[in-house]
Wavefront OBJ file of the C-alpha trace (Angstrom):
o trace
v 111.771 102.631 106.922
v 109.515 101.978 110.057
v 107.370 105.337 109.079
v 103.872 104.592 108.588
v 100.618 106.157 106.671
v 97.284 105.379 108.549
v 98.897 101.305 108.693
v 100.572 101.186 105.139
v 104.549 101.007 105.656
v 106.292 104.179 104.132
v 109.653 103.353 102.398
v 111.576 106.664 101.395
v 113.212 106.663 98.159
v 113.727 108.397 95.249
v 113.324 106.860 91.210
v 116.186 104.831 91.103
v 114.844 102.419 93.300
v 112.159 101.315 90.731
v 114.870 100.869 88.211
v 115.878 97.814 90.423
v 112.743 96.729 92.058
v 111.507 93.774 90.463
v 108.387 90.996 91.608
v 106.634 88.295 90.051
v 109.182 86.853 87.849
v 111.380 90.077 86.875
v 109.005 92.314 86.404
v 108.951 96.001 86.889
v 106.446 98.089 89.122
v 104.516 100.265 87.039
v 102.832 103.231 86.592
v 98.934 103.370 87.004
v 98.033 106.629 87.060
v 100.057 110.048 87.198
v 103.715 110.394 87.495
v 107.293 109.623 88.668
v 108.723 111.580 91.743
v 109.507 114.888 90.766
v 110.308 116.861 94.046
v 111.143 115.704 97.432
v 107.506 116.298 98.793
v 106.029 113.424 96.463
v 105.069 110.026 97.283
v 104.192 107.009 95.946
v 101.998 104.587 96.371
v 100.412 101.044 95.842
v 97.209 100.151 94.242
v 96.301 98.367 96.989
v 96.972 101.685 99.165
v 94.971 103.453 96.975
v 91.845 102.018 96.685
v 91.833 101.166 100.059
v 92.118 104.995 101.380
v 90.594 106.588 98.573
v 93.823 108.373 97.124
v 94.610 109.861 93.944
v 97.500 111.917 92.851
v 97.429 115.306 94.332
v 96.137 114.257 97.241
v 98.189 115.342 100.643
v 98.630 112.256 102.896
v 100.419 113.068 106.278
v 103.403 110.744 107.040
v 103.647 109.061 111.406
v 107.050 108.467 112.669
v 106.802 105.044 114.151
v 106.298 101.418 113.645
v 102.714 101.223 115.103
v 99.570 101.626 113.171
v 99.494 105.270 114.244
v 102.684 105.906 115.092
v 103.865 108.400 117.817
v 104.864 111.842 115.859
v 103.446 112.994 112.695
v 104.858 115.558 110.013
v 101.581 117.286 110.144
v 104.125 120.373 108.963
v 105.090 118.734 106.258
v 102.635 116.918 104.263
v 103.395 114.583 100.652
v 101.901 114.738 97.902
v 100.632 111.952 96.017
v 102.030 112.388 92.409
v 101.053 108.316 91.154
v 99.568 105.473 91.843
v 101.876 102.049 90.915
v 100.815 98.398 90.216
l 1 2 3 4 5 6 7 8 9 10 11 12 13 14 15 16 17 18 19 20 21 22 23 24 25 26 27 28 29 30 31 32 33 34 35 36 37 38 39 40 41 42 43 44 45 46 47 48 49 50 51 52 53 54 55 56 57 58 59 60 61 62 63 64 65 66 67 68 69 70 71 72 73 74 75 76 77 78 79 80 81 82 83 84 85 86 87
């Protein structure tokens, strides 16, 4: 926690977390388009995210160490992978 993605907070996790995650009355996060995590390099990410960058799974997104909008290090090295798209 504290990483960021061009001003979105990252939250690293794996699939278990969505089996407890719950909003809105109990219910579950779900699936809008492509899959679950599947390899450490994957990622997540929100609707919201999504339309608001442009992403779709497969795309790379490049993670900044930091609290700030930019943040001060990046994992240029290391990029994730976008494997789904939740809401």
């Amino acid at each position: 926690m504290g990483d960021r993605h061009k001003g979105f907070r990252v939250l690293g996790t794996d699939n278990s977390y969505f089996e407890h995650c719950r909003y809105a009355r109990n219910r579950r996060l779900s699936m809008l388009r492509g899959d679950w995590i599947e390899h450490s390099e994957d990622a997540l990410i929100g609707a919201e995210t999504a339309a608001s960058l442009g992403y779709r799974p497969g795309d790379e997104i490049i993670i900044a160490l930091g609290a700030g909008d930019e943040g001060f290090a990046t994992h240029d090295d290391r990029p994730f992978h976008v494997a789904g798209v939740l809401g």
